[in-house]
C-alpha positions in Angstrom: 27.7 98.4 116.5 25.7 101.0 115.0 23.8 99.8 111.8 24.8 99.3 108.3 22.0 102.1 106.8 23.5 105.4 107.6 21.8 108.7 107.0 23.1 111.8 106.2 22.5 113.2 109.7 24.3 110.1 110.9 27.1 110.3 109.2 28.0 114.1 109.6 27.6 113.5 113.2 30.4 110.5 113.2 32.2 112.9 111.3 31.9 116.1 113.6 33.2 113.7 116.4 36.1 112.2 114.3 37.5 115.2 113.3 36.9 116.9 117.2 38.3 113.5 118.7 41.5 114.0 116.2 42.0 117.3 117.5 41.8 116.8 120.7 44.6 113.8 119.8 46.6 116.1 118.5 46.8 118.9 121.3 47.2 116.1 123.8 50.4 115.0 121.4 51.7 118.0 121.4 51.8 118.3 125.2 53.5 115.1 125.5 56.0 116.5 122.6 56.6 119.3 125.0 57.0 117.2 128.3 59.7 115.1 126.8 61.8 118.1 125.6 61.7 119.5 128.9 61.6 116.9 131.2 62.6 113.8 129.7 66.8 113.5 129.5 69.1 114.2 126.3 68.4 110.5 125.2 65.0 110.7 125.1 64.8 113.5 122.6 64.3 111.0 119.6 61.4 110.4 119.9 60.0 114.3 119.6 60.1 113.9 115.7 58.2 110.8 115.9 55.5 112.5 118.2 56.2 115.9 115.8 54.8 113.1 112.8 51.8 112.0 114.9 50.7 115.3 115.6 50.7 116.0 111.8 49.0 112.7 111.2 46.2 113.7 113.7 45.8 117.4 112.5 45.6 115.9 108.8 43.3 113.5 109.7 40.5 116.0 110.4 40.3 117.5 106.8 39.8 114.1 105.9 36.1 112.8 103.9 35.0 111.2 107.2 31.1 111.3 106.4 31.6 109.2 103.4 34.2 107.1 104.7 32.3 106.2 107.9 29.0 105.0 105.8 30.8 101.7 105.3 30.6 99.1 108.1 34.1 97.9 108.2 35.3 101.1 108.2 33.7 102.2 111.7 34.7 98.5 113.1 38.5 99.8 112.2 38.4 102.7 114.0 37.9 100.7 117.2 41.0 99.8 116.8 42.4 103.5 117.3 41.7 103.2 120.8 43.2 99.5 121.2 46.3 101.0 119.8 46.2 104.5 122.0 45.5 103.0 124.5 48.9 100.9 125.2 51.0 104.2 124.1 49.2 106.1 126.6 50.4 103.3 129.2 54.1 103.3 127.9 54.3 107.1 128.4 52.7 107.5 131.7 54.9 104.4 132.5 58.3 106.0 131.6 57.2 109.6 133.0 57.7 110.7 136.6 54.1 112.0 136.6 52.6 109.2 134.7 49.7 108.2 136.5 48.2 112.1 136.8 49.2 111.9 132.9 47.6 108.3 132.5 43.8 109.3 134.2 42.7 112.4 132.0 44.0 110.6 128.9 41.9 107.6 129.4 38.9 109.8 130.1 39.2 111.3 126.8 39.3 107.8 125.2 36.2 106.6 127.2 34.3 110.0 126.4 35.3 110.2 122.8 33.9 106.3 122.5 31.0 106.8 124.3 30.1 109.4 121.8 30.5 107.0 119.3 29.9 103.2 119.9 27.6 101.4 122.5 27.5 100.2 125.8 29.9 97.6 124.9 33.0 99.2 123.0 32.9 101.4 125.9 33.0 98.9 128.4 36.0 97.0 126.9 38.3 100.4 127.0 37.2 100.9 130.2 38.5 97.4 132.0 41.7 97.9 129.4 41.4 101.6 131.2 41.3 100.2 134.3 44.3 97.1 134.2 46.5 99.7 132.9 46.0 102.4 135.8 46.8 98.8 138.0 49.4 97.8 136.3 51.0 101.6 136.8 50.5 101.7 140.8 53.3 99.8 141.7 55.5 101.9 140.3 54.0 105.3 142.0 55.4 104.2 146.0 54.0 107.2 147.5 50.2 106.9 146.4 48.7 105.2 149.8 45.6 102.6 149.9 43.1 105.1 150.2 44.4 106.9 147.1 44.2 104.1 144.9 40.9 102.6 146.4 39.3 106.1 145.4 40.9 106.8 142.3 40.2 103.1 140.8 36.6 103.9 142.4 36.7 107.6 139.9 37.7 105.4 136.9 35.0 103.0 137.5 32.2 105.6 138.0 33.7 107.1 134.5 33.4 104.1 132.9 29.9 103.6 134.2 28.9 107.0 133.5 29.9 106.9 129.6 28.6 103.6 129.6 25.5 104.6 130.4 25.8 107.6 128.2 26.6 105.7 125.2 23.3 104.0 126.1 21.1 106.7 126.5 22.7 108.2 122.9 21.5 104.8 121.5 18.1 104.7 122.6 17.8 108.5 121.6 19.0 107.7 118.1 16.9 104.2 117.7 14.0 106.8 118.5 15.3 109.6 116.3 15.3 107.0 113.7 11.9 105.6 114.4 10.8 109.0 114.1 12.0 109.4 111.0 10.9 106.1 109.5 7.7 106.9 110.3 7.8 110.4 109.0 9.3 108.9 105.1 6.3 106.4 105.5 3.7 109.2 106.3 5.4 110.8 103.4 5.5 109.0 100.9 2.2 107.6 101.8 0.8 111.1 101.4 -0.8 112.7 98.2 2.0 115.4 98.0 5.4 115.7 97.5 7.4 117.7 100.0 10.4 119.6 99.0 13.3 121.8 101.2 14.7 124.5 98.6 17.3 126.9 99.2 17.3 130.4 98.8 19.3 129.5 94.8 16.3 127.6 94.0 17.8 124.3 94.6 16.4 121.0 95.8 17.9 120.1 99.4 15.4 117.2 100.2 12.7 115.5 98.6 10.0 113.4 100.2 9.6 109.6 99.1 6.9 110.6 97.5 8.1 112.3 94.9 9.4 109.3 93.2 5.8 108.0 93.0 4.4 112.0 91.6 7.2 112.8 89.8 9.1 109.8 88.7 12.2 110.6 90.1 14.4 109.3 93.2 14.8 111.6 96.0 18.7 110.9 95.2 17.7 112.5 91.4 16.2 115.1 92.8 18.6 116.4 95.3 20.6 119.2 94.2 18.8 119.9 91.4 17.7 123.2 90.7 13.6 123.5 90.7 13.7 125.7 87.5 15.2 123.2 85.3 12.1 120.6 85.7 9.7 124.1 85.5 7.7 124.0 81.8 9.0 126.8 79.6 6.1 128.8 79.0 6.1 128.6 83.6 9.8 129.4 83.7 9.4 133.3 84.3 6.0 132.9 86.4 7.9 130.3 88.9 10.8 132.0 89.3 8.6 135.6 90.1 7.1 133.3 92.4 9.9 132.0 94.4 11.4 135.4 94.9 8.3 136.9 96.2 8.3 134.2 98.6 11.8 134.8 99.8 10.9 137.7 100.7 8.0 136.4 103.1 9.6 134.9 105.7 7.1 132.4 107.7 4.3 133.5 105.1 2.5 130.8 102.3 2.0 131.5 98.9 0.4 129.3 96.3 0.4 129.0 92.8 0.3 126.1 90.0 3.4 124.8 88.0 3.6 122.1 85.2 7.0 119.8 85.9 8.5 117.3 83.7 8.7 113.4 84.4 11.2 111.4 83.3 9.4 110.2 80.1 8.8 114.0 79.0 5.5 114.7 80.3 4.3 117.4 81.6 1.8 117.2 85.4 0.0 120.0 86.2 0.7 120.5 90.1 -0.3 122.6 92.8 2.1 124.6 94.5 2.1 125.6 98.4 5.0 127.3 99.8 5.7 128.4 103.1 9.2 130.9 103.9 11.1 128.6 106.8 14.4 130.8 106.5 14.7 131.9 110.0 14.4 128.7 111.2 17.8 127.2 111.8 16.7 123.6 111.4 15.5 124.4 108.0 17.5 127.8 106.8 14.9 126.8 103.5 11.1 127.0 101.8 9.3 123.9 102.2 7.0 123.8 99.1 4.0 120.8 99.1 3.3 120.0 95.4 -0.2 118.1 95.0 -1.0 116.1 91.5 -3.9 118.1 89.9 -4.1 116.6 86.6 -7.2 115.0 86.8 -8.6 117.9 88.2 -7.5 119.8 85.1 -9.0 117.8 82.8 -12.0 117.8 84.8 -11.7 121.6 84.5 -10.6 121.5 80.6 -13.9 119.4 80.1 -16.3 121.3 82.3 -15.1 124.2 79.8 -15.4 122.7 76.7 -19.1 121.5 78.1 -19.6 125.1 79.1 -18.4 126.8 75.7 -18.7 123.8 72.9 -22.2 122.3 71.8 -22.3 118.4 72.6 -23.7 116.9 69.2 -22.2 119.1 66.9 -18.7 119.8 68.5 -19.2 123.6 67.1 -19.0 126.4 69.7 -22.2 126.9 71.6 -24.2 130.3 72.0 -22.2 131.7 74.9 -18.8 131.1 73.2 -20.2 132.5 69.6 -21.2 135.6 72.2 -17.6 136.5 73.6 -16.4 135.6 70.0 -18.6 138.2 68.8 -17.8 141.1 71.7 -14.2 140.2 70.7 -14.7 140.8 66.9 -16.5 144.1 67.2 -13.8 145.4 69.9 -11.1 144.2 67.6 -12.5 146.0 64.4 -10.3 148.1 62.6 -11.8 150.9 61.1 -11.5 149.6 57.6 -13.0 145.8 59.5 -16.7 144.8 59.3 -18.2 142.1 61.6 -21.0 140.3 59.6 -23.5 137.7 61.1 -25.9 135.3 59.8 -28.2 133.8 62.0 -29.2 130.6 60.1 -32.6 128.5 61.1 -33.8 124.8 59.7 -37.0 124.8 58.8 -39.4 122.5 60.1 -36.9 120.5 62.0 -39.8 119.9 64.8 -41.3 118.0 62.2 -38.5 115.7 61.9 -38.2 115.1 65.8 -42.0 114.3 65.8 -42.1 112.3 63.0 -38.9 110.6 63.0 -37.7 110.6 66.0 -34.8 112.8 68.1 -32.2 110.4 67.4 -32.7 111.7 63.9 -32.6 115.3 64.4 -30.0 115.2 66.2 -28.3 113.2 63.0 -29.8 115.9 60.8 -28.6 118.7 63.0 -24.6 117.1 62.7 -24.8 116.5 59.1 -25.9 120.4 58.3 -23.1 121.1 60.7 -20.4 119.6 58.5 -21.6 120.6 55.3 -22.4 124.4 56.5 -18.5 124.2 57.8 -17.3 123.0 54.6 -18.8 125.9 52.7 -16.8 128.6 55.4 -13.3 130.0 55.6 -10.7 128.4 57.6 -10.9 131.6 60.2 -15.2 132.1 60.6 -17.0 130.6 63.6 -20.0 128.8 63.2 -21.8 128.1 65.9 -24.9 126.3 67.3 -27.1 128.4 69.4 -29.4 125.7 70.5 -32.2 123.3 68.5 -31.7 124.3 65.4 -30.6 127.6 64.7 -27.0 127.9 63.8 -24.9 131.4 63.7 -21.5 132.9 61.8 -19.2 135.1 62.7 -17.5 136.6 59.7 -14.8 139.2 59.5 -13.7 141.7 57.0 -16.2 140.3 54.4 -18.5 142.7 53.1 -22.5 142.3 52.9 -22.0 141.1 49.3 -19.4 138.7 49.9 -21.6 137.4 52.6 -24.9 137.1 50.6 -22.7 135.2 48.2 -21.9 133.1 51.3 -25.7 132.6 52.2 -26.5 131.4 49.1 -24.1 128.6 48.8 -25.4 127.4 52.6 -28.8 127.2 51.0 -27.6 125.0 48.6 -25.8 122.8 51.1 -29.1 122.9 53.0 -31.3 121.5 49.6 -28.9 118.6 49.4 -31.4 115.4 50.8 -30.7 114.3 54.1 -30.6 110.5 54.4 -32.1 108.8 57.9 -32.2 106.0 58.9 -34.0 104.3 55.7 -35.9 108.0 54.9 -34.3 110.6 52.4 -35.7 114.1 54.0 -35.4 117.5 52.1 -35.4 120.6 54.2 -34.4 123.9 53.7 -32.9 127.2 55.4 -34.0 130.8 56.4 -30.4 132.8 56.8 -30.5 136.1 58.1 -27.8 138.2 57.4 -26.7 141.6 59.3 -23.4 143.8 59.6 -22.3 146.9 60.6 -20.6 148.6 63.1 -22.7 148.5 65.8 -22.7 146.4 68.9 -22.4 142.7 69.6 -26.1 142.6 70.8 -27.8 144.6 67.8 -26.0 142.8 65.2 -27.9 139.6 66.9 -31.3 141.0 66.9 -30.8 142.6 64.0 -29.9 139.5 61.8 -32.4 137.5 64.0 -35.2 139.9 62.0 -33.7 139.1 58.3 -33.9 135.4 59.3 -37.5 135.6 60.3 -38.3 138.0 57.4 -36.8 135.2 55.3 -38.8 132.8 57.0 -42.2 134.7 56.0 -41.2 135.2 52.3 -41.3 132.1 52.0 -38.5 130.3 53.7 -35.7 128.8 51.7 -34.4 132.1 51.4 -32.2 134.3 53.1 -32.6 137.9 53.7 -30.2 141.2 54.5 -31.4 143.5 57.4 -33.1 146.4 56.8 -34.5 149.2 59.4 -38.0 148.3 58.3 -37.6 144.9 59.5 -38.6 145.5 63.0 -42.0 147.1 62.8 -43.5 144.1 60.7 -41.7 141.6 63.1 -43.2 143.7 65.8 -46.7 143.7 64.0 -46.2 139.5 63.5 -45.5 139.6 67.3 -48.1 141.4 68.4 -50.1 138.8 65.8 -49.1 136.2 67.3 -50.1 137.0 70.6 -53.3 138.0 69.8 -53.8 134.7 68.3 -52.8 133.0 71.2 -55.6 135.2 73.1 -57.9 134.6 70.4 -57.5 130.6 70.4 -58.0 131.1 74.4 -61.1 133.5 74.2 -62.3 131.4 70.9 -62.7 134.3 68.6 -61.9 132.3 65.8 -65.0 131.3 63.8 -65.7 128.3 61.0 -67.6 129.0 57.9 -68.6 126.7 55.8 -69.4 126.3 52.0 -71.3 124.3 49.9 -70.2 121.2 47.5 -73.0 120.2 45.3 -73.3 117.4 42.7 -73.2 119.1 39.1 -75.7 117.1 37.8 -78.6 117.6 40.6 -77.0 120.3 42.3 -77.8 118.5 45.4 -75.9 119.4 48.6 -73.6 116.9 49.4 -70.9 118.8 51.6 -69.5 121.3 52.8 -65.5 123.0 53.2 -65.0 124.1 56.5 -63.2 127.9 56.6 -61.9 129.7 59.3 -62.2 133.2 60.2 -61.0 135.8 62.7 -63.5 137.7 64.6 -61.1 140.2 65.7 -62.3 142.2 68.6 -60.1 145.4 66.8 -60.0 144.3 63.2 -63.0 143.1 62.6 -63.5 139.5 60.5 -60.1 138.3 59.3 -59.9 136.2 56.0 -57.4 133.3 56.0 -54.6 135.6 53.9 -54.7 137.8 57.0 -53.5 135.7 59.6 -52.7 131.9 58.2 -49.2 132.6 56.9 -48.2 133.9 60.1 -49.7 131.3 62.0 -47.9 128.6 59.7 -44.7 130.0 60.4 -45.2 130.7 64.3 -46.4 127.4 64.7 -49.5 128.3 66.0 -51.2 126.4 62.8 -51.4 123.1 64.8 -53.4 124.0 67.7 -55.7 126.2 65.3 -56.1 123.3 63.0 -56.9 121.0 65.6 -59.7 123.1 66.4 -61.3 123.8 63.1 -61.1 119.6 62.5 -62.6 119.3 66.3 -65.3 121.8 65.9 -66.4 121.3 61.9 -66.9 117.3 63.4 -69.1 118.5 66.5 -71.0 120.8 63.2 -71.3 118.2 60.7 -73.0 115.5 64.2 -75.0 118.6 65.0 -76.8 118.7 61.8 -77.3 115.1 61.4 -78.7 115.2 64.7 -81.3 118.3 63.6 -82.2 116.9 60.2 -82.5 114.0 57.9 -81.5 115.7 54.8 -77.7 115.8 56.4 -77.2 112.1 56.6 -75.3 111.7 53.7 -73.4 115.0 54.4 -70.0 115.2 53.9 -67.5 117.6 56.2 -64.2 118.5 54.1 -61.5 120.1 56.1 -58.0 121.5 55.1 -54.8 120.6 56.1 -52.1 122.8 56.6 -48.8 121.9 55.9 -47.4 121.5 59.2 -50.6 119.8 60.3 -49.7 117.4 58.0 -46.2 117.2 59.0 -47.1 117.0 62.7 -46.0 113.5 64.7 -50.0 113.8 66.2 -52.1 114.2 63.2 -53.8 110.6 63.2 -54.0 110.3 66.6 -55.9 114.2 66.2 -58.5 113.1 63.8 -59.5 109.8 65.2 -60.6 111.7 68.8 -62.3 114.5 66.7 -64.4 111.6 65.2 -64.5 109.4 68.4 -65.4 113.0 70.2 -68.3 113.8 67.5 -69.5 110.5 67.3 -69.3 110.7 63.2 -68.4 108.0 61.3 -64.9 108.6 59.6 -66.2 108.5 55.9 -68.4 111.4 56.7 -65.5 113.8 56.8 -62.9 114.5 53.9 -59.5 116.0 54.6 -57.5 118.3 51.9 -53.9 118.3 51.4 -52.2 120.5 48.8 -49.8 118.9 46.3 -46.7 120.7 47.1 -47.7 119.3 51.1 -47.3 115.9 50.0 -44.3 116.5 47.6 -42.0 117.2 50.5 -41.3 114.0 51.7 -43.2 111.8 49.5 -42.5 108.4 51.3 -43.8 110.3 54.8 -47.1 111.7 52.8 -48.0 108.1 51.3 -47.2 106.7 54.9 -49.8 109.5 56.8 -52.5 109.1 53.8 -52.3 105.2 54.4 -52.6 105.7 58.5 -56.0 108.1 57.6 -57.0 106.0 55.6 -57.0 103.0 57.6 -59.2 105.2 60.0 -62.2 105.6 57.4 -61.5 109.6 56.6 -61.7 110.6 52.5 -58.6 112.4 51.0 -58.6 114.6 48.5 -55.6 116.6 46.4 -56.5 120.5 46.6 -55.6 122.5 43.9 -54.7 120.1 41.9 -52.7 121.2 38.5 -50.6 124.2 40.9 -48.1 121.6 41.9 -45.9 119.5 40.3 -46.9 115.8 41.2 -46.3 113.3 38.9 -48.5 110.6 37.6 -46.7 107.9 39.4 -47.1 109.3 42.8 -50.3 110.2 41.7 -50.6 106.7 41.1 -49.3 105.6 44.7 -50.7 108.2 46.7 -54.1 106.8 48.4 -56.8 109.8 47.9 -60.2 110.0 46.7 -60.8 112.8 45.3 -59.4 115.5 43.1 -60.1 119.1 43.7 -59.3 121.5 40.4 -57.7 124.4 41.1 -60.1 128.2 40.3 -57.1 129.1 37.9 -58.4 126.7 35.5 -62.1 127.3 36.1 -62.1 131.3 35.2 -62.4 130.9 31.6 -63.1 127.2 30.9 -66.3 128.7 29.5 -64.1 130.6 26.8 -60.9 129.6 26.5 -60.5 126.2 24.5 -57.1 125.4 26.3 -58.7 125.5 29.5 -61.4 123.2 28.3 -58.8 120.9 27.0 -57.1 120.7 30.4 -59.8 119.9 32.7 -61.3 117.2 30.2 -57.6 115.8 30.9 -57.9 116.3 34.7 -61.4 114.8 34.7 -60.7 111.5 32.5 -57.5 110.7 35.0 -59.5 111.0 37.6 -61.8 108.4 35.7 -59.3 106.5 35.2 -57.8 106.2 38.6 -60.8 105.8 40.0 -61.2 109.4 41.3 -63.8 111.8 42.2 -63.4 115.0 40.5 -64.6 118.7 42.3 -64.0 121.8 40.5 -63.7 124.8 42.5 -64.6 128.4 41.7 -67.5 128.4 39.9 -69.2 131.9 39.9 -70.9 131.8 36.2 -74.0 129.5 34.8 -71.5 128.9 31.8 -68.8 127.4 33.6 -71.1 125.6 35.5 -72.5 124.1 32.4 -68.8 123.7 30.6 -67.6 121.7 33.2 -71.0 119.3 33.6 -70.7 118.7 30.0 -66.8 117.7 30.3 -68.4 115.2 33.3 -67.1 116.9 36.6 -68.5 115.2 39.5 -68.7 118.5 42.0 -68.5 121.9 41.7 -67.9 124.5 44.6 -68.2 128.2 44.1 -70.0 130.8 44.7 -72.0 130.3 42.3 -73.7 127.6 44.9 -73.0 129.7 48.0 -70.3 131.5 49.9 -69.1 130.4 52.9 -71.4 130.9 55.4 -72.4 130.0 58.6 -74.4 126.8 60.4 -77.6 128.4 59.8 -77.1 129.2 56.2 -76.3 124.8 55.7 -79.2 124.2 57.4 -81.1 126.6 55.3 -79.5 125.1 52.0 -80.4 121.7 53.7 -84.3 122.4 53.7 -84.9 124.0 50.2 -83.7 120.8 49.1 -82.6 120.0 45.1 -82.5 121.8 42.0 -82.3 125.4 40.3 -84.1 126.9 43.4 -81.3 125.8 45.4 -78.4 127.2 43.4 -80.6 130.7 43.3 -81.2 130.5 46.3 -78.2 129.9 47.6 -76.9 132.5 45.4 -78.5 135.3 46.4 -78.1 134.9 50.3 -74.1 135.1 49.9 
């Protein structure tokens, strides 16, 4: 018997054959109908509208729902008995009619054919020896058939029954194989990565791989018959169905395109979409379309773009998005619109990733990331461009309204920072530009106002203005003539003399640099410093004045006796002082020199150490644990208190020339620097005044007890020669005249 699991190809073939095997029962009836009303006697005529009732049984029997009916086993074991029951009335009527036997042979071929197209080896076997008792049982009533007749015609139903028999065979080793086939083609399937669907030329779903259950969620018994639209995302809906037409009208050509269909829980997959046009083929009469799972591959893609266009630490668009943002803006404009930018830079942040690490900088650079999006409208894009510049977009907001904007980021930017166990103060340079112009001026352009904000000071922002770019150019051009100057070592170190105001003996000197520019001529420090300060270029520069006023101060000691107890001061810059290296600097200028370290005396402004008061008590304490002096220059400018006066570990106090001018004359200034010079008794300190050009204030600030003095009045900064020179006149009156009159 054929096996319990029918398929639909199965089961219409069972049905095909039915329905043809019922016709064919029902033309044969109705030829037996026929023969009895003509051939049969009068009394035999009652049975025409029994046979008349069979026929109609048979012809109804073909509109019947055989493919379903025939899916259940018992079913198909019952129709065996059809042919166990035709097969006896076949034998009555070929019994009763004259002609019988030639009735009695094609009838029974039908019944062995139809079977064989059926059922196995078996079934046909068992009508076939019924077949063949019957046509036995009917030869004794046929006299005139000879021997030989019935020897050959029992030897025709034999080879008929062998032949279907060996048909019905053949059909079951072809179908076991057809199966096969097609168990191994569901298992390939829904093995595969893709789901294969047949759709019909109304968009709807005539077979669905097994593999679609394990893509899509759904049973292939779900997904037959349903329409491919209705599991098609809304916003796809128009775009699919564009797609499937154009590919109906491409028969045997692919297409491709991406879809997002719902699962049963309500989510959406993103899938890849292959179809190929298989209408003119009349196995298929339908477009098979592969679809392929590409979620992952989306969010690989989703993440590759937000990598591409959003900055990792801060989560803000990065430089390439702000761009297209920008080119968007200024297409956009209306003609009422502005487009205003402001290019936004942390100053000193390189200090902070030398001296505290990049871990936190990179905290810093978040943290001024949320506050500067918290001072922003809901609709302006603030960006990071990379390290730490920053960037707004802003539109229809005039310069005013955007100046107003600037200043409350500066404020956000004063607000102390708090690292690790460190609270840091830093400070902004915003430069702001708008206009209509295009997307790449209104960068440049508000790239100048930053850096002008940076040179006036920092902390400060700055609107563009057209003369903006001929001193940036100037500072560019300054810059890289440093750089050639540091190379080509056209810079130059000048020193002037400290004395003791008592003996007016020499007992150091203040390294000063100069310029010797091969176009300008001798640069003083206002020339060039600031510029170097803010470029960065202030580091390698001071490195070289510490390295090279070391090598002067060994030099003399080496040439004369007099210089043993000379003392080298040198100045620190303020991002010299900031800088990660510094320590490490001075010790290999000493090591280099061969100096001891209390031979040299570095200068830090108050305002340098005032920054970040914890970090400048924590770089004074690693210098001093090298040997070097420290000293507080122009002291009284800033605005130190006298308990970090108290904390911080220096040596000497240097008094600011604004104090020294009139301390001859004006009683207030007297008053002060007696105040200056008793706290430095009291602490401990050494105090030098600086400035002196006059014999009065000279003798004002002995009197008030001044340790040193440095002016003019004892020399002006000169070169090596001029300290040696000073060296060898030795102490006294001759010396300050001396010295004097060879500035």
């Amino acid at each position: 018997m054929q096996s319990a699991e029918f398929d639909d190809h199965t089961a219409e073939y069972w049905a095909r054959q039915i329905r043809i095997g019922s016709a064919i029962a029902a033309g044969v009836s109705l030829l037996g109908c026929v023969r009895v009303a003509v051939d049969w006697g009068a009394g035999a005529h009652w049975l025409i509208p029994l046979v008349v009732c069979a026929i109609a049984g048979q012809v109804g029997a073909v509109f019947l729902p055989w493919a379903r009916m025939v899916r259940d086993r018992r079913f198909r074991r019952w129709l065996v008995g059809w042919w166990l029951v035709v097969l006896p009335l076949l034998f009555l009527f070929s019994y009763i009619d004259d002609d019988g036997l030639i009735i009695y042979l094609p009838g029974v071929a039908l019944i062995l054919v139809g079977a064989a197209s059926l059922y196995g080896p078996r079934v046909v076997v068992g009508l076939g020896v019924l077949s063949l008792a019957g046509y036995l049982a009917l030869l004794p009533a046929v006299t005139s058939t000879s021997a030989v007749s019935v020897v050959s015609l029992a030897a025709i139903m034999s080879c008929l029954v062998a032949l279907n028999s060996i048909h019905a065979h053949n059909r079951r080793q072809l179908d076991t194989r057809r199966k096969a086939a097609e168990h191994r083609t569901e298992m390939l399937l829904e093995a595969a990565s893709d789901a294969v669907f047949a759709i019909d030329a109304e968009g709807v779903v005539r077979y669905a791989s097994p593999s679609a259950q394990r893509i899509l969620g759904l049973r292939t018994d779900q997904l037959s018959g349903t329409a491919a639209v209705a599991l098609t995302h809304p916003e796809e809906l128009d775009g699919l169905r564009e797609w499937l037409a154009g590919l109906w009208n491409m028969p045997g050509e692919t297409s491709r395109t991406e879809a997002r269909l719902r699962r049963p829980d309500g989510t959406w997959m993103h899938l890849d979409v292959i179809g190929t046009n298989r209408v003119d083929d009349p196995a298929l009469r339908a477009a098979v379309i592969s679809l392929r799972d590409i979620g992952r591959r989306k969010e690989l893609e989703d993440e590759l773009s937000k990598q591409a266009f959003t900055d990792s630490l801060t989560g803000l668009p990065n430089r390439a998005l702000f761009r297209d943002r920008l080119e968007q803006a200024v297409a956009r404009r209306r003609a009422d619109g502005t487009v205003t930018v402001l290019l936004i830079d942390l100053d000193d942040f390189k200090l902070v990733n030398d001296n505290l690490g990049h871990s936190a900088g990179d905290e810093l650079l978040a943290t001024l990331a949320r506050r500067l999006r918290a001072e922003m409208r809901p609709g302006d894009t603030l960006a990071r461009l990379g390290g730490d510049e920053f960037a707004i977009l802003i539109e229809d907001l005039d310069l005013a309204g955007a100046a107003t904007l600037a200043e409350r980021l500066l404020a956000a930017g004063r607000e102390q920072v708090r690292l690790g166990s460190r609270d840091v103060n830093c400070s902004l340079s915003i430069g702001v530009a708008g206009g209509d112009m295009p997307a790449e001026q209104l960068l440049r352009n508000a790239d100048l106002a930053m850096y002008a904000a940076k040179r006036g000071g920092r902390n400060a922002y700055e609107l563009f203005s057209p003369s903006m770019s001929r001193s940036v150019l100037e500072e560019a051009q300054q810059r890289v003539d440093m750089e050639r100057g540091l190379e080509q070592k056209q810079f130059v170190v000048l020193y002037q003399p400290v004395v003791d105001m008592e003996t007016e003996r020499l007992t150091g000197v203040e390294a000063l640099v100069r310029w010797r520019h091969p176009e300008d001529g001798l640069l003083s420090p206002n020339q060039f410093i600031a510029n170097a300060e803010a470029n960065g270029l202030i580091v390698p520069l001071g490195r070289w004045v510490l390295r090279e006023a070391c090598e002067q101060l060994a030099r003399w000691r080496r040439e004369t006796p007099d210089a043993a107890g000379l003392v080298m001061n040198v100045n620190l810059s303020a991002r010299q002082f900031q800088y990660a290296g510094l320590v490490d600097d001075v010790a290999a200028a000493l090591a280099d020199a061969g100096i001891p370290a209390g031979s040299l005396t570095l200068e830090i402004t108050e305002s340098m150490l005032m920054v970040d008061i914890d970090g400048a008590i924590e770089t004074l304490g690693a210098l001093r644990e090298l040997g070097v002096r420290l000293a507080i220059d122009d002291f009284g400018t800033g605005y130190s208190s006298l308990n970090y006066l108290k904390q911080l570990p220096v040596d000497i106090i240097k008094i600011d020339r604004t104090f020294v001018e009139q301390v001859d004359t004006d009683a207030e200034d007297v008053a002060l620097i007696d105040a200056v010079v008793g706290l430095g008794q009291a602490l401990r300190l050494q105090t030098v005044a600086e400035g002196i050009e006059t014999d009065g204030q000279w003798a004002m600030l002995r009197q008030i007890g001044c340790d040193q003095g440095q002016g003019y009045l004892f020399g002006r900064p000169g070169d090596a020669a001029s300290v040696t020179g000073l060296l060898a006149r030795g102490t006294g009156t001759a010396t300050r005249v001396a010295a004097g009159s060879s500035a």
